[in-house]
N, C-alpha and C positions, 0 to 999 in steps of 0.2 A: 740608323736612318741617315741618310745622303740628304745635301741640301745642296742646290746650287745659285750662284749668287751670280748676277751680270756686272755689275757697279759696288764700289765698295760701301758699306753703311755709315752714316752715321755715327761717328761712337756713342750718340746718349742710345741710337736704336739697338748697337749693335749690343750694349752691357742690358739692355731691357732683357735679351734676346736670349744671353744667358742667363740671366736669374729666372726667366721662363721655363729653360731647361734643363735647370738644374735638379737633381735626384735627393730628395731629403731623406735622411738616414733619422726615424725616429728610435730614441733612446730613454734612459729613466734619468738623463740629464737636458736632452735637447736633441738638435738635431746638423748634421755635417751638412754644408753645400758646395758643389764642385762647378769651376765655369770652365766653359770651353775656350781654346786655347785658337787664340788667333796670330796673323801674319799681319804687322804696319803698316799700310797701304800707302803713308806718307810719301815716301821716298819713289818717284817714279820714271825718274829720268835717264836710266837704265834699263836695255832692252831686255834684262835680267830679271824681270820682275814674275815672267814667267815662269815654270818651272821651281817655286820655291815651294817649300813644305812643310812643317812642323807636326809632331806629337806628344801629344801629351802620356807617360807609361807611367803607370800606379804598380807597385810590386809584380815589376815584369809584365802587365797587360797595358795594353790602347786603351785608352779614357775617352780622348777627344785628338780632332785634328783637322787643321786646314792645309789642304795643299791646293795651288794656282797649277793652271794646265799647261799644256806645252803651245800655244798660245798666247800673243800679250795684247789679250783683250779684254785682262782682268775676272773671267771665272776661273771660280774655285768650287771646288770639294769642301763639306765639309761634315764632321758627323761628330755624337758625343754622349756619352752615358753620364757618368760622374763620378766623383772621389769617394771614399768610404763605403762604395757596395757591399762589400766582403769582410768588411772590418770588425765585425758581428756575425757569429755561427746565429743560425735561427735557434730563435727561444731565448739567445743572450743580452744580458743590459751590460749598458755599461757603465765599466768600475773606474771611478773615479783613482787618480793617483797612478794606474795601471797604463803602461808603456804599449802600445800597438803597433806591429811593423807597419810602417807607410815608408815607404822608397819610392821615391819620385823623380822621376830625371825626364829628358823628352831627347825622341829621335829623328834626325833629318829625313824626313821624307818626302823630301823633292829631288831636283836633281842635280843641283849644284850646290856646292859651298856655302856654308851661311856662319853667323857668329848668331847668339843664343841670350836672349837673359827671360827670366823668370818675373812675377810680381805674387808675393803670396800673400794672401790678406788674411785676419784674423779679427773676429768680434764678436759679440753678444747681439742676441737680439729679444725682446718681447712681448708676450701680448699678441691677441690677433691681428694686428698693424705691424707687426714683427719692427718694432721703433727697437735703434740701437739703446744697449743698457753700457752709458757711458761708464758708470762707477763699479763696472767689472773689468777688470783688465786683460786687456788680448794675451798678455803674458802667460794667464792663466791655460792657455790654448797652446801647450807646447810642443812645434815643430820640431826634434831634432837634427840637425842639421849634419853635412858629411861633404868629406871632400872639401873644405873651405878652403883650401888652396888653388882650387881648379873655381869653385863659384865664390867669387869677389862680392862682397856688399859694396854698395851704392850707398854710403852713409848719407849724402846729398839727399838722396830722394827716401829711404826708410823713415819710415814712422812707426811708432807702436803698435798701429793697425796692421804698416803695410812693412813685408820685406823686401826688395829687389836685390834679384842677385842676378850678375852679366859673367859665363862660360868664357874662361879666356882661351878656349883653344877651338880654333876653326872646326866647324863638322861637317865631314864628305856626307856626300849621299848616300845613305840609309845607314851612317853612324848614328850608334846612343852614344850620349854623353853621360858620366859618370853621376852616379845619386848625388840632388842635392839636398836629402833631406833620409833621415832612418826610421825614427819611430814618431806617433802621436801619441800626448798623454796630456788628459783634462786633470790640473792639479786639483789634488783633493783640499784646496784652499778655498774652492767653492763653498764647500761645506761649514767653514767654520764665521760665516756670517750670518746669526741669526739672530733673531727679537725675542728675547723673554717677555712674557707678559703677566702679572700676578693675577689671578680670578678669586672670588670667591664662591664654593660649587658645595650647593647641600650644606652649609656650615663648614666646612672645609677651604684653609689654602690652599691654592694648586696652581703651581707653574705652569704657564704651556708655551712652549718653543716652538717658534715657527723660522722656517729655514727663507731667508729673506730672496731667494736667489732659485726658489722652489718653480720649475717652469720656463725658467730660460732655456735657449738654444744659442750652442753654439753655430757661426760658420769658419767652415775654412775653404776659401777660394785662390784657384791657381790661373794665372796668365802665362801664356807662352809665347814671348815671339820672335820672331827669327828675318835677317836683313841677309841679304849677300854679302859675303867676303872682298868682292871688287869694288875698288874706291873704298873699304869698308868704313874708312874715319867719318868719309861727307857721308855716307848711308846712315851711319847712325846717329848723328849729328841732326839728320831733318827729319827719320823715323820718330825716333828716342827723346830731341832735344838732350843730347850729352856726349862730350868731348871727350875722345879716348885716342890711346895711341895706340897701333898697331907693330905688332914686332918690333920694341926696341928692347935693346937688351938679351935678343934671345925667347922673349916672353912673348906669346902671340897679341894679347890685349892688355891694356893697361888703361883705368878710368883717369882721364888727364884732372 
């Protein structure tokens, strides 16, 4: 489905916007949620703001993507399914501990030059109020990662929850950029928090274990966004809020 937008949104409306659209993947652990991948509307003092595009590609397929018209009047394209469709043959649960291919990278599809970085989020959630479950850890939620020489972490901005990672090499129009991520696996570390409880049943002791963690869901959500190459240090500077250096040393970007 196509969406088209006149003015850019609000970010509290625009993250409503995707947890709205997000595709829940249920499991016999929880459930995955994917966001759609947007373009920083900050920076706009370049008549380049046109013309820019992003996608979001799961194991070689489109997920999501915004691309701006050849027009600078600020619409865009945009459309988006979600992450982990496929990551489950029908009929399957999923096995804890067990490694899932997920390759995730994103390709320029606008029509100019842009520099790239990602935000990947990771967390528990419970309950019909889906309230986060703090005392699991995103850790437990593991992204593989690839290519870490081409996608730099943002130590500055990661947190536990969240990862950022910024493409230090320019990408032309209708370039992918190289996987920043290979497999997902829910550590079977889930499983080993639970509550014994002693009963007494019919004259009988009797154990019974309950799996404390029994009914969570996980998410994993992915941001994509993409600024123009021209001026690129002040583009991402007022996009991003973050200072980098472009081409020294040989090296396309570098996080100053």
């Amino acid at each position: 489905m196509k969406n088209r937008r006149r003015k850019a949104l609000p970010i509290g409306t625009l993250l409503m916007f995707i947890a709205s659209a997000a595709l829940l993947l249920t499991s016999s652990i929880g459930s995955a949620q994917a966001a759609l991948t947007y373009f920083s509307e900050t920076y706009k003092s370049q008549v380049e703001l046109y013309n820019i595009g992003v996608t979001l590609v799961e194991n070689g397929q489109d997920v999501a993507y915004r691309n701006y018209g050849n027009e600078a009047d600020g619409n865009w394209e945009e459309s988006g399914s979600g992450l982990l469709g496929n990551m489950l043959a029908e009929g399957e649960t999923l096995k804890l501990g067990k490694a899932y291919p997920e390759e995730l990278t994103v390709r320029n599809s606008g029509k100019i030059d842009e520099f790239v970085r990602v935000n990947i989020y990771r967390y528990w959630v419970k309950g019909e109020k889906e309230e986060k479950c703090q005392e699991l850890s995103p850790e437990l939620i593991k992204l593989e990662r690839a290519n870490e020489d081409l996608w730099i972490e943002d130590e500055t901005a990661t947190t536990a929850e969240r990862l950022v990672l910024y493409y230090t090499e320019p990408l032309a129009a209708g370039e992918v950029a190289l996987p920043f991520s290979k497999t997902l696996t829910i550590d079977g570390g889930v499983a080993k928090f639970v509550t014994k409880e002693t009963l007494q049943v019919d004259g009988k002791t009797v154990t019974r274990t309950t799996y404390d963690y029994n009914g969570v869901e996980f998410r994993l959500e992915v941001e994509a966004n993409a600024v123009q190459t021209h001026n690129a240090e002040d583009a991402i500077i007022s996009a991003w809020g973050r200072d980098v250096d472009v081409h020294p040393n040989g090296k396309p970007l570098r996080l100053g």
